[in-house]
PDB file as gemmi writes it, atoms N, CA and C in Angstrom:
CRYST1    1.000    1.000    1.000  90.00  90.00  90.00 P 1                      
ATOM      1  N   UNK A   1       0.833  -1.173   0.000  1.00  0.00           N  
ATOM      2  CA  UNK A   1       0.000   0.000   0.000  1.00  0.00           C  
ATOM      3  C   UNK A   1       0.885   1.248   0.000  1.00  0.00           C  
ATOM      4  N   UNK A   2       0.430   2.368  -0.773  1.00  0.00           N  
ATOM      5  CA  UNK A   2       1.343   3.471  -0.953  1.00  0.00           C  
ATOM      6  C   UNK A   2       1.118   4.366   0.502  1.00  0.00           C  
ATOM      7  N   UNK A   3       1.783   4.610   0.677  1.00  0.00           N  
ATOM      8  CA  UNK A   3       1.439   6.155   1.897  1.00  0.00           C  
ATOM      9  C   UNK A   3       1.203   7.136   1.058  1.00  0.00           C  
ATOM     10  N   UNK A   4       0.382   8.167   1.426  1.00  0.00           N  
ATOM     11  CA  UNK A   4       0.090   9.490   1.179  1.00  0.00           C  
ATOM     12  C   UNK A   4       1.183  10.523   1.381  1.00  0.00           C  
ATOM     13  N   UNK A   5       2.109  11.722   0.589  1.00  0.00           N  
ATOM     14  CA  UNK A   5       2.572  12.281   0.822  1.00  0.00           C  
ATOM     15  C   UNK A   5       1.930  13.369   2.117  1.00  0.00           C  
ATOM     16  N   UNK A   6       0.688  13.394   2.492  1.00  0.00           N  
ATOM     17  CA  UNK A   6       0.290  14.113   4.088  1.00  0.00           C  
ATOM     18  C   UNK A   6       0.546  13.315   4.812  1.00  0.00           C  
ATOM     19  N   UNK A   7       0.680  12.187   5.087  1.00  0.00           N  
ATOM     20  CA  UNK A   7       0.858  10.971   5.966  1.00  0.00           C  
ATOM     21  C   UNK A   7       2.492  11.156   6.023  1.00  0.00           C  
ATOM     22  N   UNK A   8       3.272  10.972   5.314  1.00  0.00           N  
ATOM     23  CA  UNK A   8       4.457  11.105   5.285  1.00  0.00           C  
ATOM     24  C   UNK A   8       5.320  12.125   5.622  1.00  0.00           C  
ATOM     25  N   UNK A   9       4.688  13.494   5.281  1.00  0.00           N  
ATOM     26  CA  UNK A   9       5.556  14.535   5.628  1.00  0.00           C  
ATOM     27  C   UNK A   9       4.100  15.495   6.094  1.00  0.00           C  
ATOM     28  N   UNK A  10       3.709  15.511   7.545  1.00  0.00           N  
ATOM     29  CA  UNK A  10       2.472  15.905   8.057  1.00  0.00           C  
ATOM     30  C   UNK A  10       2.972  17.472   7.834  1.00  0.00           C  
ATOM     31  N   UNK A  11       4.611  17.362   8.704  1.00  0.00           N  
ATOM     32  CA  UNK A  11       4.361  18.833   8.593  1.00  0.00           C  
ATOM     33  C   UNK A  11       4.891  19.860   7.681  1.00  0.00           C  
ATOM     34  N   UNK A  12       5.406  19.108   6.776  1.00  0.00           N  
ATOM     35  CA  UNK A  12       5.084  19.773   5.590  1.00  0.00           C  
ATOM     36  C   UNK A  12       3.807  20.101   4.732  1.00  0.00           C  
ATOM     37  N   UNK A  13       2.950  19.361   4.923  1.00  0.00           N  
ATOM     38  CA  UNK A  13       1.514  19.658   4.466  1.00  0.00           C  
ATOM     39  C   UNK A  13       0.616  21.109   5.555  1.00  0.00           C  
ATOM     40  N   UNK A  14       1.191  20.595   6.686  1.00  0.00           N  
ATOM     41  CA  UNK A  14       0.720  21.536   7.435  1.00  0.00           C  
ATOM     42  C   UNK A  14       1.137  23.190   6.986  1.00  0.00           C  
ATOM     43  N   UNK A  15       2.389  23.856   6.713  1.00  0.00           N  
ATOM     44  CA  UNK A  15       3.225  23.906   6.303  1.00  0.00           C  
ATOM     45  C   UNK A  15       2.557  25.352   5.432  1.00  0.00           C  
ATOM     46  N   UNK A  16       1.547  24.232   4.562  1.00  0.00           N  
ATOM     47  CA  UNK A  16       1.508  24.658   2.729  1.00  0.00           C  
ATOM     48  C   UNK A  16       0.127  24.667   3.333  1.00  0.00           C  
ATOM     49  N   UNK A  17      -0.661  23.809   4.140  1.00  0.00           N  
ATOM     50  CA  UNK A  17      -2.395  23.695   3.862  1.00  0.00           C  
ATOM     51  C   UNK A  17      -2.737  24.978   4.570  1.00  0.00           C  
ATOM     52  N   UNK A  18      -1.834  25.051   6.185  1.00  0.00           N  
ATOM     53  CA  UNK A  18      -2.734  25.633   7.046  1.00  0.00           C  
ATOM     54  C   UNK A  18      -2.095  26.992   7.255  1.00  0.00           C  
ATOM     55  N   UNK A  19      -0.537  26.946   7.434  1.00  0.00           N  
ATOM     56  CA  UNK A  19      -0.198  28.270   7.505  1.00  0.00           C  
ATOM     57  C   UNK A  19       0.039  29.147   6.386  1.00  0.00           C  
ATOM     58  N   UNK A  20      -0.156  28.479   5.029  1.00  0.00           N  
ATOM     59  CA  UNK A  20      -0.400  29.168   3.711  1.00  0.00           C  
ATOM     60  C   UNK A  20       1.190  29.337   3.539  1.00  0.00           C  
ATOM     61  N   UNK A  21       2.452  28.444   4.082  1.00  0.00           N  
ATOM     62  CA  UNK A  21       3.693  29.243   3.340  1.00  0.00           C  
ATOM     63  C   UNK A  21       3.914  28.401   2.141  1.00  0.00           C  
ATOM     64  N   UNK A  22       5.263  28.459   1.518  1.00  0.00           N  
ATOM     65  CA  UNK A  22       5.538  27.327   0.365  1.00  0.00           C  
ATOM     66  C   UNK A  22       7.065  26.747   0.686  1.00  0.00           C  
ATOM     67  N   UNK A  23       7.460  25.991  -0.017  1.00  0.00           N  
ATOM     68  CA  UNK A  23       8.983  25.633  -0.172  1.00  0.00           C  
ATOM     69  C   UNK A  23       9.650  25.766  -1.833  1.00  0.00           C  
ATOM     70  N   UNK A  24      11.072  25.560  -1.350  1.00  0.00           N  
ATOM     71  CA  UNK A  24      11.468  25.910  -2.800  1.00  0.00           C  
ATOM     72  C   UNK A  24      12.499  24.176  -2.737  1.00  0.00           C  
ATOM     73  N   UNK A  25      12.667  23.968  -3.580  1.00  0.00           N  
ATOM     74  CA  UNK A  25      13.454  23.122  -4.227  1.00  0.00           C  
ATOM     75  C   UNK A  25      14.539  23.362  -4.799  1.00  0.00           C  
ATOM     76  N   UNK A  26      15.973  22.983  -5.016  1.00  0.00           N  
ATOM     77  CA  UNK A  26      16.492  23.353  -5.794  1.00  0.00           C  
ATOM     78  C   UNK A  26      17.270  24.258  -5.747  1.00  0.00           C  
ATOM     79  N   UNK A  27      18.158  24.495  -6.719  1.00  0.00           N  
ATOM     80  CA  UNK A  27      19.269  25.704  -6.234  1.00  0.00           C  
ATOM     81  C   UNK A  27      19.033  27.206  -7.412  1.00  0.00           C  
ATOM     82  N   UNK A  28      19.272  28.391  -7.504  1.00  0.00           N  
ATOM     83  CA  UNK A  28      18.957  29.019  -7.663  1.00  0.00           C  
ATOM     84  C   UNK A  28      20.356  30.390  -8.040  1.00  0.00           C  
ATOM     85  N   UNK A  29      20.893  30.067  -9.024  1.00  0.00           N  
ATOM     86  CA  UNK A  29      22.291  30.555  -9.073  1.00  0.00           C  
ATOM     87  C   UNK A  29      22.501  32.528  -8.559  1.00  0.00           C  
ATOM     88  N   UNK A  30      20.797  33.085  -8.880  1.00  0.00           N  
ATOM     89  CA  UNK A  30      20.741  34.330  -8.708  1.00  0.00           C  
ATOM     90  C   UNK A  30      20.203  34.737  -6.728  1.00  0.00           C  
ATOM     91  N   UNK A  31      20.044  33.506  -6.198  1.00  0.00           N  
ATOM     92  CA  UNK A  31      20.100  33.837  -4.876  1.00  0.00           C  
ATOM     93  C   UNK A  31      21.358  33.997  -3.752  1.00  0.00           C  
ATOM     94  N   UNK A  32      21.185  34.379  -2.842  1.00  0.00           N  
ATOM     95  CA  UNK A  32      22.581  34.206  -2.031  1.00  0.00           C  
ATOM     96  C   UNK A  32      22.179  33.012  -1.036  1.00  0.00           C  
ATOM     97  N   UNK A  33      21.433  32.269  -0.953  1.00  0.00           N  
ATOM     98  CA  UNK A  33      20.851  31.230  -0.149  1.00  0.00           C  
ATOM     99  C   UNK A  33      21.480  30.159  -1.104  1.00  0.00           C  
ATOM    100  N   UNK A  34      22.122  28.952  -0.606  1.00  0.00           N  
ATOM    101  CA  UNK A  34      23.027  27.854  -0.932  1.00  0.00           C  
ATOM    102  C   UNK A  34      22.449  26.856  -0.641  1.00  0.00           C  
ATOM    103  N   UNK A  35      21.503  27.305   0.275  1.00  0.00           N  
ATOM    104  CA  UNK A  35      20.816  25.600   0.592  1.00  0.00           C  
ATOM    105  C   UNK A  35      19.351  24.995  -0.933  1.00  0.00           C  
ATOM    106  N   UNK A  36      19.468  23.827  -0.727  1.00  0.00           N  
ATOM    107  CA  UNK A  36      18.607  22.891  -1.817  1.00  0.00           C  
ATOM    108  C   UNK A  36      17.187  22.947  -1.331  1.00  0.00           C  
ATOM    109  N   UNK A  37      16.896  23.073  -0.451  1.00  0.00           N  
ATOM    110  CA  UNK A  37      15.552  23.175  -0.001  1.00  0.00           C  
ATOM    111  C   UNK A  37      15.398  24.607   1.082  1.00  0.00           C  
ATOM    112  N   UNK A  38      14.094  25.366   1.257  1.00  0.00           N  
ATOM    113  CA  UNK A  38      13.372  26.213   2.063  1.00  0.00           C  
ATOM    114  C   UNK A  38      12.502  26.094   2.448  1.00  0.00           C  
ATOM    115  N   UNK A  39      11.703  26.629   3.280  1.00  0.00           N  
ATOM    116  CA  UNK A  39      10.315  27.026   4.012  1.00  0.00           C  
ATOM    117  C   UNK A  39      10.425  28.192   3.901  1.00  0.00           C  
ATOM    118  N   UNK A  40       9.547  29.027   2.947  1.00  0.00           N  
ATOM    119  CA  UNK A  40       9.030  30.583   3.321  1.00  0.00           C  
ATOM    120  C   UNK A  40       7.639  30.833   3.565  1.00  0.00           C  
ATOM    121  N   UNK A  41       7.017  31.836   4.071  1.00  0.00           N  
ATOM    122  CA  UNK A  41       5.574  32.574   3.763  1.00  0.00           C  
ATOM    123  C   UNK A  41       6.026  34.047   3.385  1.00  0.00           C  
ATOM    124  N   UNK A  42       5.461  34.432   3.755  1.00  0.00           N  
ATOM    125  CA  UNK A  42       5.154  36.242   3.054  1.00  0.00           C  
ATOM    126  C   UNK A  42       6.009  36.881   3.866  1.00  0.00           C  
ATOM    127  N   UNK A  43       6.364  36.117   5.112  1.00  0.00           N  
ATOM    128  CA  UNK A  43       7.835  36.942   5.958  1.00  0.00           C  
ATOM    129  C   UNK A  43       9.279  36.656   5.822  1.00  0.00           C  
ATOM    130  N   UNK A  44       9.475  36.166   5.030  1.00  0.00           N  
ATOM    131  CA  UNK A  44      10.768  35.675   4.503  1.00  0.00           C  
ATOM    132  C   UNK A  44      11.248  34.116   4.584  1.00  0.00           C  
ATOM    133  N   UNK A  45      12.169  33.596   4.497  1.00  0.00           N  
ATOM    134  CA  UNK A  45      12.620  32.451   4.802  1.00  0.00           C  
ATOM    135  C   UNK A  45      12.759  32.017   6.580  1.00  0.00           C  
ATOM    136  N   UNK A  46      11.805  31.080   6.707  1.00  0.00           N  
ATOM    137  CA  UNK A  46      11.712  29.963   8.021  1.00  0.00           C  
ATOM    138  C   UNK A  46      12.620  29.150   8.208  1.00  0.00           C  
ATOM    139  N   UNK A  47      12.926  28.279   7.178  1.00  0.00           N  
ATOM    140  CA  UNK A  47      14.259  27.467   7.717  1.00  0.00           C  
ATOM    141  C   UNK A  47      14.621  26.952   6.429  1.00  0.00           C  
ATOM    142  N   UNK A  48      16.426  26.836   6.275  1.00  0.00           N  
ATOM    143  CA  UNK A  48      16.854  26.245   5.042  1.00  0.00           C  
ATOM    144  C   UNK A  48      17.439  25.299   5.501  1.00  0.00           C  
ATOM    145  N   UNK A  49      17.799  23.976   4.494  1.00  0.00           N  
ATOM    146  CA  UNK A  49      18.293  22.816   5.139  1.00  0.00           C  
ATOM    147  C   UNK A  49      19.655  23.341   4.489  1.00  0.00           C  
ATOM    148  N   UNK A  50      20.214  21.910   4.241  1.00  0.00           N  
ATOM    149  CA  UNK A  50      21.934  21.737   3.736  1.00  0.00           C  
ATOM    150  C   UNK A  50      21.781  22.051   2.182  1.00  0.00           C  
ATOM    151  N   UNK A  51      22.912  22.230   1.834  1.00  0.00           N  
ATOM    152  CA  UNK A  51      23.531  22.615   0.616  1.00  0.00           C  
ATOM    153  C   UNK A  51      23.388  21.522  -0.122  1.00  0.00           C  
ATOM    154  N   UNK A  52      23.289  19.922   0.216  1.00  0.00           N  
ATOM    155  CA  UNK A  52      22.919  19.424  -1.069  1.00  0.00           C  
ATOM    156  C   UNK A  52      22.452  18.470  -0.030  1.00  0.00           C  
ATOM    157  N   UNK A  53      21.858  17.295  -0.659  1.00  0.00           N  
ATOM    158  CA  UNK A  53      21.751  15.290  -0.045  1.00  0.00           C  
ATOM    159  C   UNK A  53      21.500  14.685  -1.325  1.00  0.00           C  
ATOM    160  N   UNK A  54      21.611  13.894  -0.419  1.00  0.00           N  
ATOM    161  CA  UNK A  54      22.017  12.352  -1.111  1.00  0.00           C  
ATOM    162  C   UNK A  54      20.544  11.986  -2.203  1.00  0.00           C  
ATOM    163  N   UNK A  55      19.485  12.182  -1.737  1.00  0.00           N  
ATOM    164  CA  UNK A  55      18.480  12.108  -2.273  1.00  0.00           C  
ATOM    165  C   UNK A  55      17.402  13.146  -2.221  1.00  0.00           C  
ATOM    166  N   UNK A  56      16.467  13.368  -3.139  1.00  0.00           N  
ATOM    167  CA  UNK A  56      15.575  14.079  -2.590  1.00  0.00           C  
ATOM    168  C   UNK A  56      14.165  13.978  -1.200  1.00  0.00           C  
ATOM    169  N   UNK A  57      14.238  12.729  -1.396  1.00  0.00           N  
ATOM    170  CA  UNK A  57      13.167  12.066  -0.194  1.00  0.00           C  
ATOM    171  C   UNK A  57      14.180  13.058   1.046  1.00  0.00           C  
ATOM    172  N   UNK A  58      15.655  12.644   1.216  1.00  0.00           N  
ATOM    173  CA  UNK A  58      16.394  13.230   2.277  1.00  0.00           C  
ATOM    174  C   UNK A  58      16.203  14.698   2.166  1.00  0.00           C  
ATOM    175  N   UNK A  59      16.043  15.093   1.878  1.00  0.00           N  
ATOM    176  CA  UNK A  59      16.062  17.079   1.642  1.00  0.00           C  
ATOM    177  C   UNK A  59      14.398  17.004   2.464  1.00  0.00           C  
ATOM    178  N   UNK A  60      13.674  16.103   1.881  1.00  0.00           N  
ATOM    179  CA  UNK A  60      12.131  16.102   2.484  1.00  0.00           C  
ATOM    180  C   UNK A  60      11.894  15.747   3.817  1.00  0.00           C  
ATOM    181  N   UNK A  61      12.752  15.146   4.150  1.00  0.00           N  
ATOM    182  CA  UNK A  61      12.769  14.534   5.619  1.00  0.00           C  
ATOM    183  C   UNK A  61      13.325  15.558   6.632  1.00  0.00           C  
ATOM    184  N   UNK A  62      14.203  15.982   5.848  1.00  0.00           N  
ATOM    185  CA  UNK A  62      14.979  17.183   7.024  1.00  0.00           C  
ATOM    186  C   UNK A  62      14.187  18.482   7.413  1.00  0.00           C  
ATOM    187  N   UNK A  63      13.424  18.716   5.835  1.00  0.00           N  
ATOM    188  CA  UNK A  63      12.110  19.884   6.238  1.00  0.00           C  
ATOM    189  C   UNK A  63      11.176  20.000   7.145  1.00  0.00           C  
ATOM    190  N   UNK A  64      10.539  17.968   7.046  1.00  0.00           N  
ATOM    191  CA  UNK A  64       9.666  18.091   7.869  1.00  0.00           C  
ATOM    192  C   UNK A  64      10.278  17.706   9.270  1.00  0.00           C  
ATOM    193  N   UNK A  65      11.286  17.684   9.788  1.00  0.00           N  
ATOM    194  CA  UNK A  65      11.626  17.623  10.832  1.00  0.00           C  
ATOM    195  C   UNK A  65      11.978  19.084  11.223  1.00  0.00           C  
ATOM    196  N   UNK A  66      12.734  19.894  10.278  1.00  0.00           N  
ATOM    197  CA  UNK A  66      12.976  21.087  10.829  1.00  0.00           C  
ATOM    198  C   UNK A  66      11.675  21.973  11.105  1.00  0.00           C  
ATOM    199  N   UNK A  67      10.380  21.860  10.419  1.00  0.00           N  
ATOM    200  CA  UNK A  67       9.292  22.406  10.649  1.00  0.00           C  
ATOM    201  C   UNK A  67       8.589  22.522  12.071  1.00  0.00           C  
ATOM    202  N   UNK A  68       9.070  21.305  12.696  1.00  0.00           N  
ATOM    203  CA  UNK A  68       8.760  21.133  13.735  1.00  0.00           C  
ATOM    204  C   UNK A  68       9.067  22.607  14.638  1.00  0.00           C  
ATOM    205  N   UNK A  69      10.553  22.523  14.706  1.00  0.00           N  
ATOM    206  CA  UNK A  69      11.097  24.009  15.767  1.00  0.00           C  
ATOM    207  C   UNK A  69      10.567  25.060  14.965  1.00  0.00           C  
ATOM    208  N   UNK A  70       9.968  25.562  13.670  1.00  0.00           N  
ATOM    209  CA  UNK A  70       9.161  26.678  13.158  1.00  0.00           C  
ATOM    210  C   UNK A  70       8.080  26.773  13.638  1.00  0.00           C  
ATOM    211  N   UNK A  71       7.238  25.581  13.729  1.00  0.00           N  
ATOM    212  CA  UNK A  71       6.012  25.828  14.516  1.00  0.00           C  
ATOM    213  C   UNK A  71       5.904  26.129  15.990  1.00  0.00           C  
ATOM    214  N   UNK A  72       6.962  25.382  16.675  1.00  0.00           N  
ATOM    215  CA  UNK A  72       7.245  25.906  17.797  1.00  0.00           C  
ATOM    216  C   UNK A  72       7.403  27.926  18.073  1.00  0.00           C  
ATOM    217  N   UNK A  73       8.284  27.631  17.499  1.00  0.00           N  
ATOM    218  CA  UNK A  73       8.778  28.924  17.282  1.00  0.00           C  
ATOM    219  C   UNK A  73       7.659  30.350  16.943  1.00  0.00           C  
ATOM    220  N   UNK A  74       6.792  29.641  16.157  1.00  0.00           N  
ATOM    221  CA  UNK A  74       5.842  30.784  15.363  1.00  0.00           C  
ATOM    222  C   UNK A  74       4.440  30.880  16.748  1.00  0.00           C  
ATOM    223  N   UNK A  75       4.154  29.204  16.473  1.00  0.00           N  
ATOM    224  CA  UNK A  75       2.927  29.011  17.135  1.00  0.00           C  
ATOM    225  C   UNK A  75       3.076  28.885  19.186  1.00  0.00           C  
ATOM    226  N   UNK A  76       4.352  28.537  19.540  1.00  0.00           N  
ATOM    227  CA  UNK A  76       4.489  28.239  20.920  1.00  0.00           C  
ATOM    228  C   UNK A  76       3.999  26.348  20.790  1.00  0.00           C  
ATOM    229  N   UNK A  77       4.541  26.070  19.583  1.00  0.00           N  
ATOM    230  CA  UNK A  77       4.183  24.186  20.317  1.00  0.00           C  
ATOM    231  C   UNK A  77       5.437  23.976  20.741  1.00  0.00           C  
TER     232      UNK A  77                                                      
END                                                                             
């Protein structure tokens, strides 16, 4: 049985559904940000991971773990 990408990365869905921000993918030669993945909303960048991984599932895993201390952070969880 497949998992659901909300099942898999909750708080990344949370993320995008409820607090309305987005992520970026990818590198971006005209930014000064080095990292492969972000979390922004309309207030700037929330958290960037590492400069590259091994896979992309890994870049996804580190988001939704780092999301965790953003929500903390934003919301008090």
């Amino acid at each position: 049985m497949k998992s659901s990408f909300e099942k898999t990365y909750p708080n990344i869905t949370r993320w995008v559904d409820q607090h309305a921000g987005w992520i970026e993918i990818g590198y971006d030669e005209d930014s000064p940000l080095s990292s492969f993945i972000r979390a922004l909303d309309c207030g700037g960048t929330f958290w960037e991971g590492k400069d590259s991984y091994e896979t992309i599932d890994e870049a996804l895993q580190d988001l939704n773990a780092g999301l965790v201390a953003v929500f903390k952070e934003i919301y008090g969880e």
